[in-house]
N, C-alpha and C positions, 0 to 999 in steps of 0.2 A: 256519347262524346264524339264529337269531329274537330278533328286539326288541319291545319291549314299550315301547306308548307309546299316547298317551290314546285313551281308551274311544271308539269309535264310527270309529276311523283302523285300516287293515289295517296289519298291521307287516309287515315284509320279513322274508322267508325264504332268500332266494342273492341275491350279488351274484356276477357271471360276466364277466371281462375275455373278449372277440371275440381268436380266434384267425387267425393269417393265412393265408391260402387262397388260391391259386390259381385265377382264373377267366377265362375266354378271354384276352385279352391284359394284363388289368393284374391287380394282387392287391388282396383283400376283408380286412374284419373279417368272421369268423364267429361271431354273438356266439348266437344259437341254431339245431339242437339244442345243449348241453351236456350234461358226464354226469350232471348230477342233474335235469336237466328235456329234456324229448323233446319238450314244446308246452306252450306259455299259451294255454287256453284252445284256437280250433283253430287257431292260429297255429305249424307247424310249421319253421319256417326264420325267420332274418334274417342279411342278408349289407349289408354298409354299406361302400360302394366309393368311392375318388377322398375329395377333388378330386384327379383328375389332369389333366393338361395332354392335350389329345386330338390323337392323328395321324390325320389325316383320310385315311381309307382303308387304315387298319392296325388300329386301334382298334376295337372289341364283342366280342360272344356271340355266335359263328357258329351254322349250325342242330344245334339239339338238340331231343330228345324230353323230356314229360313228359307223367304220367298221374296221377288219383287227385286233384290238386290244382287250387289257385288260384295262379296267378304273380301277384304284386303288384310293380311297380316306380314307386317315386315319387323323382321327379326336385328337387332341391334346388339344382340350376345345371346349366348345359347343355342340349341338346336331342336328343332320338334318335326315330329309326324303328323300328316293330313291324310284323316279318311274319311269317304261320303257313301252315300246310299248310293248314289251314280256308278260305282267300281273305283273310283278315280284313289289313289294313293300317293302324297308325297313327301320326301325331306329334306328341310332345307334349315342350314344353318346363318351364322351373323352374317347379315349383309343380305340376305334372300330375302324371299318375299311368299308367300299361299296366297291365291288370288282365287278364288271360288265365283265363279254365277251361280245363283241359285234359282234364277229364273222362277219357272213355275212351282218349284218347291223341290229342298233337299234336305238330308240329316246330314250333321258334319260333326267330328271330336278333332280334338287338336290337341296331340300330348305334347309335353315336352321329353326327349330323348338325351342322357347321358352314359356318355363313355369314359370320361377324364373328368379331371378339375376343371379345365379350361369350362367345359358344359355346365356347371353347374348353377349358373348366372342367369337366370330368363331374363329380359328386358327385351321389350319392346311395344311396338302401335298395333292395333286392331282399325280399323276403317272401312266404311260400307261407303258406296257409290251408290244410288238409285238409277235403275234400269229407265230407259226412253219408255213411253206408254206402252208404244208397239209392242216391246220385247219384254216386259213385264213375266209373259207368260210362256216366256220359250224354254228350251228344252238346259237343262243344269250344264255346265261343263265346269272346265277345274286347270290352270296355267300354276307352273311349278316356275319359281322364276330363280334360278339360283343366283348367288351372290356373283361367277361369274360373269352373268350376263347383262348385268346392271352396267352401263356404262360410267364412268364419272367424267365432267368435264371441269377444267381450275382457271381461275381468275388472280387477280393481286388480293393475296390474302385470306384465298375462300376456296372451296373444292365445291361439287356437288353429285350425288348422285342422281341419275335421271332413271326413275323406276317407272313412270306411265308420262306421256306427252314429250314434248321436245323441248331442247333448251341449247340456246348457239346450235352444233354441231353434232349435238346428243341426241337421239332418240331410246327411248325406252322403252324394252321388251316387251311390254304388258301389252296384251290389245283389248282395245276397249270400246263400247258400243256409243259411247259419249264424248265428247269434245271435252279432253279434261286434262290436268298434271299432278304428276306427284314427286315433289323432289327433296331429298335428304341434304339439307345444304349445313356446311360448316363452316366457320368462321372465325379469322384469328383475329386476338384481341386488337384492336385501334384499327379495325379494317370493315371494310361495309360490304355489302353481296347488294345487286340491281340486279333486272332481268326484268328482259321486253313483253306483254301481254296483249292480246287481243282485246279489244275496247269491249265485249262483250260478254269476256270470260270476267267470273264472279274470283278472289281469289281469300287466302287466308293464311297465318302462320302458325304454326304451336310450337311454342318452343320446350325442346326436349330436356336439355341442359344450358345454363347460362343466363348473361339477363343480356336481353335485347333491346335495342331504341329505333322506333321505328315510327318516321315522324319527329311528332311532339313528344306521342306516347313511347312507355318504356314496359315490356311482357318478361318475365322471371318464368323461370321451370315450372312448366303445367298451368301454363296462361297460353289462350288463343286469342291473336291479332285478326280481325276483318278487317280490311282494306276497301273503302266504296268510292264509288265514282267510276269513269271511267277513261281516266288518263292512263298512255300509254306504257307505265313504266311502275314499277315496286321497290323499295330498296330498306334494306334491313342495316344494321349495324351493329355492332361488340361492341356493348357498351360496358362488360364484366373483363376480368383479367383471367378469363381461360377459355379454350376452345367453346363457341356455341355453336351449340348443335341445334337445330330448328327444321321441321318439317311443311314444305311450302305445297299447300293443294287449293284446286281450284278448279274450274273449266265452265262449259254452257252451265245457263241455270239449271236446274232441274225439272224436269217435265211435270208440274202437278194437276190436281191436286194431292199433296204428300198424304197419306194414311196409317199411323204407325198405331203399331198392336206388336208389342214384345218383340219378337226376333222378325217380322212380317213389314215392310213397308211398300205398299201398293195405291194406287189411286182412286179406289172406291171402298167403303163399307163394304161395300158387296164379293170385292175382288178378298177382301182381308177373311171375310166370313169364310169363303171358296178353299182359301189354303188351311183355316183351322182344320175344316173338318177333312181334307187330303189329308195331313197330316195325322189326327186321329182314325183314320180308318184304311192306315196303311198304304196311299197311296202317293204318297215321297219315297216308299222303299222305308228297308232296313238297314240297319247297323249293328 
C-alpha cells in the first residue's frame, strides 16, 4: 500500500500486524523482520513482550549467543538483570534500556527481577540494530542505560522519550556505530506528534498501545508503520481516546548483504558459519 498525502509528510508504505513467537518462557509480538521489509533502516528485529505477570525464578531468556548485532531491550514496567560472557552486568528498571554489542560474538540471559508488587509486571520491546560491515567483527561491549538518563522532550500534546539519535534539543544516551533513532513517543488523544528526518534515514512506527493514523493509513497495538520516500518530515496522530504510545526507529540503511541464522545476523554465509562454530567450541565465552 502507499498513500499520498500533503507535500513535504513521508506517506506509508506497509502496515504489518507482529506475529506471535515464542521466547524463553513467555510469548512475543514479532512485528519486524516481515516478508516485505528485512530492516528500517539498520533496525533489524522488534519483538514486544508482556505485560506479563512474572514468576520469580521461572521467568527470562536463559543463555544464548549472538553475533553481528546490537541487542536493544527497553523496559516499559518491570525490572531485570543483564549478564554476558564479556563480564559485563546490568539492572535497569521502567523506563531503562540494556543495549548489548555483540559484535564478533557473545552469551547473554536476561531475567527479570522482583522485589514489590510494583515489579511484577514485565512489558516491554526487544530490538537489534545491524552492526556497519566493518564492525561486524569487533570486540562485545554492553551500555546500561538507566531510566535516568533517557532525556524526554514535549510538544502540544505529546511527550517523547529520546533513547538513541536526536530529536529538537534531545540527544540520547546510547552510543551507536550507525546513523540511527529510537524514540518512545506518546500521544494525547486529538493531538498529533511530527518530527524532522534526514532524507536518507529509512524510518518506521510500532505502535505499542492505542490506535494511530498516520497518513491515510491507520496502525492498532502490535502493528508496524513503514514510512517510504524521502520527504523531509513524519507525523503520527491519536486517532483512539487514550494515551498512544508508539515507538519510532529508524536511521542509515543497513549495510548488506543481511544474513540471518537465528540469533546471528552477519553479511556472508561464511561470516554466519564462523560465529556457529565460535560459539560451539567455546569461544564467545561462558555463562
Amino acid at each position: 500500500m502507499t498513500t499520498t498525502i500533503e507535500s513535504g509528510v513521508r506517506p506509508v508504505t506497509h502496515v504489518s500486524a507482529g506475529q506471535s513467537a515464542p521466547v524463553g518462557t513467555f510469548t512475543v509480538r514479532r512485528a519486524l523482520p516481515f516478508r516485505e521489509r528485512h530492516a528500517i533502516g539498520p533496525w533489524v528485529f522488534l519483538d514486544h513482550f508482556g505485560p506479563f505477570r512474572v514468576k520469580p525464578g521461572e521467568d527470562g531468556v536463559g543463555a544464548h549467543p549472538h553475533a553481528g548485532i546490537e541487542t536493544v531491550t527497553y523496559l516499559l514496567s518491570g525490572r531485570q538483570e543483564h549478564r554476558d560472557s564479556a563480564g559485563n552486568v546490568g539492572i535497569v528498571a521502567a523506563g531503562g534500556a540494556q543495549w548489548m554489542t555483540a559484535g564478533r560474538g557473545v552469551i547473554h540471559a536476561e531475567t527479570p527481577l522482583v522485589e514489590d508488587e510494583s515489579e511484577r509486571s514485565m512489558h516491554g520491546l526487544q530490538l537489534w540494530t545491524s552492526l556497519p560491515r566493518a564492525l561486524k567483527l569487533r570486540e562485545p561491549r554492553y551500555q546500561r542505560l538507566d531510566a535516568a538518563s533517557i532525556p524526554t522532550t514535549r510538544g502540544e500534546g505529546w511527550s517523547a522519550r529520546v533513547i538513541a539519535g536526536e530529536l529538537e534539543s534531545a540527544k540520547g544516551p546510547a552510543q551507536t556505530f550507525m546513523p540511527l533513532f529510537l524514540w518512545h513517543v506518546s500521544i494525547e488523544p486529538g493531538r498529533a506528534f511530527e518530527a524532522a528526518l534526514p532524507a536518507d534515514f529509512e524510518a518506521g512506527a510500532y505502535v505499542i498501545s492505542g490506535k494511530a493514523q498516520i497518513g491515510e493509513e491507520s496502525a492498532t497495538t502490535g502493528e508496524l508503520a513503514v514510512w517510504g520516500g524521502e520527504a523531509p518530515r513524519v507525523r503520527i496522530a491519536n486517532a483512539g481516546g487514550d494515551t498512544l504510545e508508539v515507538m519510532l526507529l529508524g536511521g542509515a540503511p543497513a549495510e548488506g548483504p543481511l544474513v540471518f541464522h537465528g540469533p546471528f545476523v552477519m553479511n556472508s554465509v561464511d561470516q554466519v558459519r564462523a560465529a556457529e562454530v565460535a560459539y560451539r567450541t567455546g569461544r564467545m565465552g561462558q555463562l
